[in-house]
N, C-alpha and C positions, 0 to 999 in steps of 0.2 A: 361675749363681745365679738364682735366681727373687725375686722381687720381691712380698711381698704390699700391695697398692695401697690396700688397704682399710684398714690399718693405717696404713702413710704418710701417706694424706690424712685419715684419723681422726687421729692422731695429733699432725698437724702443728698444727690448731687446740688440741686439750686439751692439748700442754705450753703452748702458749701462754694457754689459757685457766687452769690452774693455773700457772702459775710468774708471769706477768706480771699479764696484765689481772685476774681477778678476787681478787685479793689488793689490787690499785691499790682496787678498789672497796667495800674494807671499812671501816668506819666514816662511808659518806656519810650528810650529815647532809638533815633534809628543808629548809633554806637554802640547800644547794650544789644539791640534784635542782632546784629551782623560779629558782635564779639565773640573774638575765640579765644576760650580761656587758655588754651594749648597748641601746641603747633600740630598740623595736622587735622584739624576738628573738623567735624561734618557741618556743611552749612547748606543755607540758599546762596547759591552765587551766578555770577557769569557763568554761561555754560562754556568759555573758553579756558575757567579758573578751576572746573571740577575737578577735585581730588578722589573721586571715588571711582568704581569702574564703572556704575551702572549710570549715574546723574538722570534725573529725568526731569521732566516739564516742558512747558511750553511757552514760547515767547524769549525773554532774556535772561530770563532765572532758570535756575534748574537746583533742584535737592539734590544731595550728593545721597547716594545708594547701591546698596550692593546684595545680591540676593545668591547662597546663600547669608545671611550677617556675618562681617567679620568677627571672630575669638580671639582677643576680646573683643566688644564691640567698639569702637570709636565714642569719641567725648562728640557732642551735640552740641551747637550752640543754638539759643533762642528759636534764633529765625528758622533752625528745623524743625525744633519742637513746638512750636506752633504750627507751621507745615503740616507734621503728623498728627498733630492734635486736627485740624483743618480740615486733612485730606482721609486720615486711614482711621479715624478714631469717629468723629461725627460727619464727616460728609458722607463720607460711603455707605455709612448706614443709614443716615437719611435718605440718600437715595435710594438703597433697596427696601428698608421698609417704611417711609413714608413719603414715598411723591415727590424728593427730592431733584435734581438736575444730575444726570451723571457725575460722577467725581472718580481718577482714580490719578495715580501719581505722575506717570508720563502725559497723562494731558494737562496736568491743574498751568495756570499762571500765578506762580509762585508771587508772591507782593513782595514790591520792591521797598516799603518801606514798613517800621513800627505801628505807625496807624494804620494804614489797607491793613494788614494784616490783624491788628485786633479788633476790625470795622469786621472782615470774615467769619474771625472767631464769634464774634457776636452772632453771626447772623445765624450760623451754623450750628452755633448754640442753642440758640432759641429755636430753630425750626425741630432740634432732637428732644429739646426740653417739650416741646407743643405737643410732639408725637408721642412721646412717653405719656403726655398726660390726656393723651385720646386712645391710650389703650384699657382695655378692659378684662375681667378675668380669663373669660377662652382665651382671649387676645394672648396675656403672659402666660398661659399653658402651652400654646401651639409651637410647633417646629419654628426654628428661624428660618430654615429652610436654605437654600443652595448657595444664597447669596455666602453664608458664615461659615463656609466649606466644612470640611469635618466635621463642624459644630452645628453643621444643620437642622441634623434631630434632638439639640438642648432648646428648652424652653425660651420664649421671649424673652421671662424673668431673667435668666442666666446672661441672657445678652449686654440684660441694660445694667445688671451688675459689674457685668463686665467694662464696659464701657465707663458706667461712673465709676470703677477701682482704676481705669486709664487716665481721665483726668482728672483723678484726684493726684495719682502717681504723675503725669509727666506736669501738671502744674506747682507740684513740689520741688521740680527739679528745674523747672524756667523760676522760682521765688530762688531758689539756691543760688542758681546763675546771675539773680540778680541782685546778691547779699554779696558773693563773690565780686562780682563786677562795681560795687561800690565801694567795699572795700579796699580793693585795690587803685581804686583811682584817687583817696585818702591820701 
């Protein structure tokens, strides 16, 4: 039996991004995207409100960031982890391997509200989703190449493993955040 790879590891993220996580993520409202479960939490905010050292973006927002991570790291709210899902998870790789628009953090325009922002996630989604599933076997054998620094001589395959173990992981922890955040407004 032959194995199409390209399917399996396309597929394994999209049933999980239809059936779980972006169903978890309809009806967020723009109080749960900017809610900090903690004093202190990394967010998108005003760049006159940033608590981090590094804050980046462009326009009126800005991710709070700091390179290298704090130990421990800071608690995240939504509207980052979407951000990084947005910016450092699918767009950047979109861009370097498939014809994407540049993306990286000091330049994105961070979305001011819950919908632009899972209007992005969609889009950004689908454009990684589309490319995983235009690749091929040499395709998942070859280098990722410079773009994935270190990681640039592991396989395509390794990548897009990578990436769907990221948003299955930070979409686990934006359904948390918003298990937490209704709970407590109970």
């Amino acid at each position: 039996m032959s194995i199409d790879w390209t399917g399996e590891l396309a597929d394994q993220l999209d049933h999980h991004w239809r059936m779980q996580l972006r169903p978890r993520l309809d009806g967020l409202t723009d109080d749960e995207y900017f809610w900090e479960p903690v004093p202190g939490a990394w967010s998108v905010r005003p760049r006159a409100e940033a608590v981090s050292p590094m804050a980046a973006g462009t326009g009126d927002l800005v991710i709070d960031f700091a390179y290298p991570e704090p130990d421990p790291p800071p608690v995240t709210t939504i509207a980052w982890r979407l951000g990084h899902i947005i910016v450092g998870v699918f767009g950047a790789r979109v861009a370097a391997h498939f014809g994407g628009p540049p993306v990286d953090y000091p330049s994105f325009r961070y979305a001011a509200s819950a919908d632009e922002a899972l209007d992005r996630l969609d889009d950004v989604y689908s454009a990684w989703r589309d490319g995983v599933r235009g690749l091929g076997p040499d395709d998942l054998a070859r280098p990722c190449g410079p773009a994935e620094g270190p990681y640039g001589d592991r396989p395509m395959a390794t990548l897009v493993l990578h990436i769907n173990r990221e948003a299955v992981h930070h979409g686990a922890e934006i359904s948390l955040l918003r298990d937490l955040y209704r709970a407590g407004q109970g």
